[in-house]
PAKOLVEX-921272 format. One record per residue: z, y, x of N, C-alpha, C in turn. Coordinates in steps of 0.1 Angstrom, whole numbers, plus 5000, padded with zeros to 4 digits. Layout:
<nodes>
ZYXZYXZYX;...
</nodes>
This chain:
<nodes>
500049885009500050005000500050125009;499150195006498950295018499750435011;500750485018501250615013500550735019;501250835013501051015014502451115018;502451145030503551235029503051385030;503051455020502951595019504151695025;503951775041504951845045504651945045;505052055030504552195024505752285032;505052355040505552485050504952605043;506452665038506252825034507052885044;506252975050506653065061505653065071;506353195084505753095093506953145104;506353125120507153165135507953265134;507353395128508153495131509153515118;509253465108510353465098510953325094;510653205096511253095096510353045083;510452865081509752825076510452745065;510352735050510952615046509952495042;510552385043510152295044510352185036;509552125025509352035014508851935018;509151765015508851665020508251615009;507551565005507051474992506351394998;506951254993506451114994505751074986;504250964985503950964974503450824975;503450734968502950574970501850584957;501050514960500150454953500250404938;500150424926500050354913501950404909;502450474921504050564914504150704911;504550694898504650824890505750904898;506750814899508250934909508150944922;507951074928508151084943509251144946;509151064961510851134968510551254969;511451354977511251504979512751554989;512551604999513451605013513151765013;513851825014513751965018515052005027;513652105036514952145052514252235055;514952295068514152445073513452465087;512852515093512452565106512552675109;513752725118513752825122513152915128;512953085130512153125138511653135150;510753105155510153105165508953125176;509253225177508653355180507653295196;508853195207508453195218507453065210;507052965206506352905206505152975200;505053095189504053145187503253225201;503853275211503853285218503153145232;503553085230503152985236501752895234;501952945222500352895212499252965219;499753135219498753195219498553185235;499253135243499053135260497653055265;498952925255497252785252495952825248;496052895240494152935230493952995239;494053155245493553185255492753155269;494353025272493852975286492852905285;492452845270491352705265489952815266;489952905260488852985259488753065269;489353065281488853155294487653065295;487152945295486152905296485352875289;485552785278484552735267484652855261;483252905257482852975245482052885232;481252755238480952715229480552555234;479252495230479052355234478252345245;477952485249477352515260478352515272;478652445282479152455295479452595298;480352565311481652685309481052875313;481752915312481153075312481553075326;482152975334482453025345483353145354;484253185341485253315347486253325357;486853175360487353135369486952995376;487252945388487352825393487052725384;486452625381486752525372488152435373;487752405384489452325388490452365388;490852515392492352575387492552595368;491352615363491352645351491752525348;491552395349491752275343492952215347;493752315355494852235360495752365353;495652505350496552615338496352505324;494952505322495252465308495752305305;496052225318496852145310498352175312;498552275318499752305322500152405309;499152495305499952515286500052395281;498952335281499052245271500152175268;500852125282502152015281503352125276;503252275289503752325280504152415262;503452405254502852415244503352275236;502952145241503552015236504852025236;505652065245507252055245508152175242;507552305237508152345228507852355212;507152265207506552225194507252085190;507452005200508551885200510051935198;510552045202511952125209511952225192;511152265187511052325175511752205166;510652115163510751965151512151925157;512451915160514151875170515451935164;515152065156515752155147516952135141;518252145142519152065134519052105119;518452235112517852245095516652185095;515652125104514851965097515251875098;516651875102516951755108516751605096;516951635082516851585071515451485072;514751655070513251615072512551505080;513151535089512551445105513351275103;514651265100515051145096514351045087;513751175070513151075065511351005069;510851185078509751065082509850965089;511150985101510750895111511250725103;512150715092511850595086510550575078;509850695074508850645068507750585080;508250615089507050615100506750485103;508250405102508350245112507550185099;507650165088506550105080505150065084;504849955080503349895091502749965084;502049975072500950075066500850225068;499450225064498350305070499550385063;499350535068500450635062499550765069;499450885058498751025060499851125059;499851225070501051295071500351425064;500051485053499351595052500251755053;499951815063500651925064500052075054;501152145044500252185040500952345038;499952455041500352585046499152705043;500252835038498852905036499052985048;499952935062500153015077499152975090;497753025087497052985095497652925109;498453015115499252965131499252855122;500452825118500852685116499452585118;498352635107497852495106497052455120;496852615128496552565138497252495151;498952485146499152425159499052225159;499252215170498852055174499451925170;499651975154500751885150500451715154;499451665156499151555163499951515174;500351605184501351555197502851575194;502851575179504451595174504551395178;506451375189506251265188506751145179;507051185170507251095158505551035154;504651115153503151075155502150995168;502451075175502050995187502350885196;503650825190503850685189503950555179;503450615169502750565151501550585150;500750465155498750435156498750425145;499550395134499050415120498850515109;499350625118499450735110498450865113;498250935108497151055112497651185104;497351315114497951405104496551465097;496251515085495751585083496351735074;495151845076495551985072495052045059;495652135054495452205039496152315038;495152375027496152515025496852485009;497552585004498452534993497152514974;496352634982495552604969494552494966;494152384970493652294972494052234953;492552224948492452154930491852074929;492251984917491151874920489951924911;488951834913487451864908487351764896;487351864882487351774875485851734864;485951634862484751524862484751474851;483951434842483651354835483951184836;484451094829484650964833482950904830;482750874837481350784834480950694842;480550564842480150504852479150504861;479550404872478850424883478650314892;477150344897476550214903476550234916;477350194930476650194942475550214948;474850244955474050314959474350294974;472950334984473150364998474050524998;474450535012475550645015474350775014;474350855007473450985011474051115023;472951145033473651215042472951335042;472951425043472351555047472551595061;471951595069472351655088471251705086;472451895090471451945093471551935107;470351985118470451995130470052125135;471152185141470852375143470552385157;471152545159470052565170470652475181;470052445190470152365198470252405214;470352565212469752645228470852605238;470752525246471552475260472552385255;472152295245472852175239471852065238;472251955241471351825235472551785219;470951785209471651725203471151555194;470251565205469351445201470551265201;471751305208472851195208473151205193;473551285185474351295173472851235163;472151365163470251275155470951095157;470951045168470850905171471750855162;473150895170474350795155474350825145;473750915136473250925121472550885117;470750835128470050745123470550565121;471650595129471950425131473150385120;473250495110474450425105474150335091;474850265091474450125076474450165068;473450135059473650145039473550295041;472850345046472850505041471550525045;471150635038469550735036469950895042;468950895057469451015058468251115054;469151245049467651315051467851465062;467251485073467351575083466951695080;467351825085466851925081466952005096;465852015102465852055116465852155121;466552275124466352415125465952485114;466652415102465852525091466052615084;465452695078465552785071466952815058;467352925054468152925050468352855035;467152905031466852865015466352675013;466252625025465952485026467152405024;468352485032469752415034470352435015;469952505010470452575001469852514984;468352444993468052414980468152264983;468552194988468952054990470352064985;471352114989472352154983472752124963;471952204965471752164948471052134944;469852034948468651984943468951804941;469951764949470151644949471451624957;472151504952473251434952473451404965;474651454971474951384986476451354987;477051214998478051204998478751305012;478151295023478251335036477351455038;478051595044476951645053477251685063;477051675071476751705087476151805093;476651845104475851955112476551975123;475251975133475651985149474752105153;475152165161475352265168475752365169;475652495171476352635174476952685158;478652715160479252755155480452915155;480752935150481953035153482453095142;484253115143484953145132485153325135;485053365125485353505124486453535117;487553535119488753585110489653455106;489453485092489653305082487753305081;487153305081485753225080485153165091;483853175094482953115102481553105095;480653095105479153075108478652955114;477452935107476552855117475452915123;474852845131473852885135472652795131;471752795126471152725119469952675126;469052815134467952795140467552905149;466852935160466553015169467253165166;466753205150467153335148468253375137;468553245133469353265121470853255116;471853285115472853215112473353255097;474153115093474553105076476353075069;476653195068477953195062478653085055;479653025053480052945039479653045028;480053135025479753225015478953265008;477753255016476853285012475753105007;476753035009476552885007477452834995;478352914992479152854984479052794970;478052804963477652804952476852654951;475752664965475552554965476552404968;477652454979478052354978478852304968;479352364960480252354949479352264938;478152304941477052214930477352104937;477352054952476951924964478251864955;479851944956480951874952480951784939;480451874931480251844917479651704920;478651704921477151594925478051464934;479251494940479751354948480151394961;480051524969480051544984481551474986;481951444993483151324998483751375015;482451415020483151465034482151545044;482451675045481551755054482451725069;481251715079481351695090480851825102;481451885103481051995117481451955127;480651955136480551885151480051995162;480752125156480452265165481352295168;481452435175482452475180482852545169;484552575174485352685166485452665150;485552545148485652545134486352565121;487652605130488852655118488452705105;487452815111487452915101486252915090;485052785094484352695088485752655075;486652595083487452435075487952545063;488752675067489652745060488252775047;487352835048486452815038485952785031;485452625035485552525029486352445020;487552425025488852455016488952495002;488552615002488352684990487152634979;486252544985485752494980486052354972;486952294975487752184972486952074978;486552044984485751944995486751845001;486851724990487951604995488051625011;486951595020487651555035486751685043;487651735053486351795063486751815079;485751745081486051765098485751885107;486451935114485952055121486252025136;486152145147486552105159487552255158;488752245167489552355161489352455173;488652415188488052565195486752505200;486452555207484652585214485152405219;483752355220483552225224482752175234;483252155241481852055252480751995246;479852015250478751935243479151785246;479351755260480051565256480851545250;481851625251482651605244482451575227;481951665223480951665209480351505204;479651485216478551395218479751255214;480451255225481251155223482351155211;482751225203483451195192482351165181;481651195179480451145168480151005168;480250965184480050825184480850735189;482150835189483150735179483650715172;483450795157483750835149483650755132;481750815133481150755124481050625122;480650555134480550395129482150315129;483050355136484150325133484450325115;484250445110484450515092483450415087;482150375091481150295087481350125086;482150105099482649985101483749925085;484350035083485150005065486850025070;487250095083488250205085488450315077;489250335075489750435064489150565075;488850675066488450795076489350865082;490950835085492250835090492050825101;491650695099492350585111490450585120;490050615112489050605122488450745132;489250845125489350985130490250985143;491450925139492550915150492050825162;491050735162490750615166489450705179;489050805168488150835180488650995186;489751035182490451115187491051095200;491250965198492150955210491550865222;489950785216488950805227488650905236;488951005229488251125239489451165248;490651105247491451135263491151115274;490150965276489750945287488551055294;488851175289487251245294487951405299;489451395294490251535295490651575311;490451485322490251505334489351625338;488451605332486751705334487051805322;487451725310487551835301488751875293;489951975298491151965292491251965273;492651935271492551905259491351865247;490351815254489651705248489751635233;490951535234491451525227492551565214;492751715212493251785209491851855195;490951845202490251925191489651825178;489851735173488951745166490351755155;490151795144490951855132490251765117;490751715108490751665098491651715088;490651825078491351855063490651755051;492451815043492051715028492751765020;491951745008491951794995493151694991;494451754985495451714982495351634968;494351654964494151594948493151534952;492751464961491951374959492551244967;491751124966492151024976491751014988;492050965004491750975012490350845011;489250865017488250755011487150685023;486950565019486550465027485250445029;484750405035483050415039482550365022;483150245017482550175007482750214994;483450324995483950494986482450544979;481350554992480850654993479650594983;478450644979477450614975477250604957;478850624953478550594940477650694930;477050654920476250734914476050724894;476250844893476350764876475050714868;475950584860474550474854474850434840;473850454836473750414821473950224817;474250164828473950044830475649984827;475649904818477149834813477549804828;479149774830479549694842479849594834;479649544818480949434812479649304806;479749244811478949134805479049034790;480549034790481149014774481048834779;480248764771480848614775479448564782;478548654788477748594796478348564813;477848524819478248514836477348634842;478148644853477348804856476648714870;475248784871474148714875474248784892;473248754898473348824914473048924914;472149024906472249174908473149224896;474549164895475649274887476649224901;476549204911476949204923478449334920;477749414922478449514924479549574908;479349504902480449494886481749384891;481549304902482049154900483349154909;484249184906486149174917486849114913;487449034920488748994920488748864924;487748794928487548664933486848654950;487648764958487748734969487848614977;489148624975489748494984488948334981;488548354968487848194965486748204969;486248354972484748274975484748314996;485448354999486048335014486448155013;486848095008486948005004486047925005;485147934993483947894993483047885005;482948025012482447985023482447905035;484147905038484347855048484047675045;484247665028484047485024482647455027;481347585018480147555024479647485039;480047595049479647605065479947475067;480747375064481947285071481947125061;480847155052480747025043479447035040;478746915035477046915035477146895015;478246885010478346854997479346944987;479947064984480747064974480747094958;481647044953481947054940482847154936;482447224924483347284918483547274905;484647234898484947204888485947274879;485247294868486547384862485947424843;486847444838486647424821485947514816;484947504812483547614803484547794801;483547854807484048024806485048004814;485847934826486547984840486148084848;484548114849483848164858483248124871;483047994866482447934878481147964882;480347994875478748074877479048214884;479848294874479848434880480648424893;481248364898481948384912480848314920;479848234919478948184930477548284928;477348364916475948404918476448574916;477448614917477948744917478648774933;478848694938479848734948479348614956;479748484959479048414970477548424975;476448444968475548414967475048534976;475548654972475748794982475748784993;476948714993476548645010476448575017;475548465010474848395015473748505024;473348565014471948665015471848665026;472948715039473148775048472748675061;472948545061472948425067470748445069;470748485084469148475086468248335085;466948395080465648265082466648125069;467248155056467948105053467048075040;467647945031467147945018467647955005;468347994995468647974983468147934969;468547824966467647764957468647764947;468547784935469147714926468747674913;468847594903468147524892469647464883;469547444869469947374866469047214857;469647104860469346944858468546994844;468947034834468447004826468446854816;467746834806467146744802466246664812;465646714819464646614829465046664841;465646614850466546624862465646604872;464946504866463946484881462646524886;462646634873461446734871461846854880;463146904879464047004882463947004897;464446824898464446844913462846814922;461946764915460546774922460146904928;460446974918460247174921461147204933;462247124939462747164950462147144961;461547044959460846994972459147034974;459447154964457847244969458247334972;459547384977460047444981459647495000;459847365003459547315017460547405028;461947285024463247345031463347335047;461947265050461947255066461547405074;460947435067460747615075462147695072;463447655071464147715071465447695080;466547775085466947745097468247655086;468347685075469247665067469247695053;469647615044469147565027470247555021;470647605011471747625002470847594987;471047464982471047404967472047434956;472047494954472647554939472847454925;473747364920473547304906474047354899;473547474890474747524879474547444867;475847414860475647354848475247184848;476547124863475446994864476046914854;476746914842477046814834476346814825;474846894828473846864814473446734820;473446694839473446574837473246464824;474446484824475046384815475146384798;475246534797474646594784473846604775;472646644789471046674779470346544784;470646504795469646364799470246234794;469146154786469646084781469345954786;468345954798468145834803469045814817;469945704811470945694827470145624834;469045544836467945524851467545654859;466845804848466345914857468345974859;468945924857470146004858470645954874;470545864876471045764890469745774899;468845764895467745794906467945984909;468246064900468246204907469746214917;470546134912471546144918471146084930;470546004934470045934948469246014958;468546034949467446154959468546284961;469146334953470146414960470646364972;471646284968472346184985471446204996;470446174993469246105001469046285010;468546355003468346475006469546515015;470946535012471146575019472046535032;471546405028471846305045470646365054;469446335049468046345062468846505065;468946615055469046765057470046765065;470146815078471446815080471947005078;470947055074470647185076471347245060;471147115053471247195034472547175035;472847245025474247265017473947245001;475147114995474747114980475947184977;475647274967477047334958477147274942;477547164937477947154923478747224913;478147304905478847374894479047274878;480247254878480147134868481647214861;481547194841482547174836483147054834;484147064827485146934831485246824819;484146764822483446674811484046524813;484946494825484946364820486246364822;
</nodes>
């Protein structure tokens, strides 16, 4: 059961903070609720701002450094805020008025499930400091913090159904002047089950009418960025750059339509995220100052396919977060930048989240068996047909047996049969006996199960056997040539679907 700890900070450094804990579990109406305080603290705002400075004497953007000073002394101040900056943000949370606070996460913390710490504040400092190296977190690989401001609503919708679909992506790809961004293009073309559509340096009314022209779950964009205040800019193409603001309309259409999670992979993106925000945009990634282009390069491609892999976008954010330590040698706090906000009213959501789309098409079959393309209507028979599988791979024969309307059809041609699909150069056959069984099974054998690396026989309904055929000679002769078949086959698999007729 994956929980939610909401930690609502009103205040901020220079007047002291109070502080609301709210726990929230899955499918419970009652949450706990811890309230404590943070005192003022002036020298760590202070220390914040030592850090951002020392980070930005060099990076301005994804473009390599401006060169102001030395590289190597620079890289040896800024991890020297950095740690210092880490241990007066630990020396803060240490607080004897959180002390409450800090008690109950740190029991929430030892719990093995996934757990989201969401911090949530309308004190920009706050949301920009590093609450990631708080160490009640960074010895908890289960947990991830993400950021919000207090006004965060949910988006409300119509109930209607919905059919899965490939993931829809929008990347745009901006300007690109003294950046490669042909690495990020690559791990968006490679990711599963999704349709991308690119938009390559383009114009403003192109980004704008895809926006609201059609349905997307993901959008993306790499290259030149920067925040102005609480907002931010992109750079779109040689001469252009595009506000949230002046986008807002469309994306609010995108939200409506299913958007699930905007991705920025530029620099400086606070002021991107704080805008966005307002848009109510369940997840959004930003970078929180100017970026290395590898750096860049390499969180994208750790990122996505991890989230793609069927990681929660938590754990797979944190996962490629903390890939990128190994690179903080060459590029300090590395690791530190990438930032994940979320919409407090929504759920945190999983690759296999994504794609849904509304369909006029029943999910409920009533007393029929749901066939191989209602695939995606058909849950709760997991484990049987993991089951199933592992009895297929490991037996040349089995039976399943069970009382008319159990669901023995729908769990083999709704859910096993799925994946079978997957199994290469493979065959699926299935028929039922019928009244003439040995008519049924002649048609198998025009089949020609030798061009296959591997044959899966299907009998649904085999006690018409015995049912509808009324000659017990073709009854024992089909039953023989079965045997027969799948002794020579060493390659077939028989599956019997049979009610419980005798």
């Amino acid at each position: 059961m994956r929980k939610l700890l909401y930690l609502k900070l009103d205040g901020d450094l220079t007047s002291g903070v109070r502080v609301t804990l709210t726990i929230e579990e899955e499918n419970q109406i009652n949450h706990a609720e811890i309230t404590g305080n943070l005192p003022v603290n002036s020298t760590l705002s202070t220390v914040f701002d030592k850090w951002k400075s020392e980070y930005n004497n060099v990076y301005a953007s994804r473009i390599i450094p401006k060169g102001v000073k030395l590289v190597s002394n620079w890289r040896q101040e800024c991890h020297f805020a950095a740690t210092e900056l880490r241990s007066y943000l630990n020396q803060w949370l240490l607080s004897e008025s959180f002390r409450s606070v800090r008690d109950k996460c740190l029991q929430e913390f030892f719990a093995p499930d996934e757990l989201l710490l969401l911090i949530r504040t309308s004190s920009q400092t706050l949301l920009e400091l590093p609450w990631h190296q708080w160490d009640l977190i960074e010895r908890n690989t289960h947990i991830e913090v993400a950021l919000s401001t207090p006004d965060s609503k949910p988006i409300q919708k119509a109930k209607t159904p919905t059919l899965r679909n490939k993931v829809r992506v929008l990347a745009i790809i901006g300007n690109s002047t003294g950046i490669n961004l042909e690495k990020d293009r690559q791990i968006i073309t490679n990711l599963p089950d999704a349709e991308i559509t690119f938009l390559v340096e383009p114009q403003r009314e192109e980004i704008n009418d895809s926006l609201w022209e059609q349905p997307w779950d993901i959008l993306f964009f790499a290259g030149h960025s920067k925040t102005e205040g609480n907002s931010g800019k992109i750079y779109i193409n040689q001469n252009d750059s595009l506000s949230i603001e002046r986008l807002k309309y469309g994306l609010r259409s995108a939200v409506n339509n299913g958007l699930a999670l905007a991705v920025f992979n530029s620099c400086d993106g606070m002021g991107l995220a704080f805008e966005l925000q307002k848009l109510h945009i369940p997840q959004i990634i930003v970078m929180r100052e100017p970026v290395p282009d590898k750096v860049a390069q390499a969180f994208i491609t750790y990122f996505l396919p991890a989230f793609a892999s069927g990681k929660s976008i938590y754990m797979a954010e944190r996962e490629a977060r903390e890939k990128l330590l190994v690179l903080e040698d060459e590029f300090p706090c590395a690791s530190w930048l990438p930032a994940i906000f979320q919409n407090p009213a929504t759920q945190p959501y999983y690759w296999q989240d994504l794609g849904r789309r509304p369909t006029n098409k029943s999910p409920y079959r009533g007393l029929f068996a749901f066939r191989e393309e209602d695939a995606q209507f058909f849950f709760g028979r997991e484990d049987f047909t993991d089951k199933l599988l592992e009895a297929i791979h490991n037996k040349p024969l089995v039976a399943i047996i069970g009382s008319s309307g159990s669901g023995k059809s729908s769990v083999i041609f709704a859910s096993l049969i799925p994946h079978l699909r997957k199994i290469s150069n493979s065959r699926i056959i299935n028929f039922r006996p019928s009244s003439e069984p040995l008519y049924a099974f002649e048609n198998i054998l025009l089949e020609h199960l030798e061009n296959y690396k591997k044959a899966f026989i299907i009998i649904d309904q085999f006690e018409e056997l015995y049912t509808l055929c009324q000659n017990a000679q073709e009854r024992q002769l089909f039953i023989d040539k079965l045997l027969t078949l799948v002794k020579k086959k060493i390659i077939l698999h028989l599956l019997l679907l049979s009610g419980q007729i005798f």
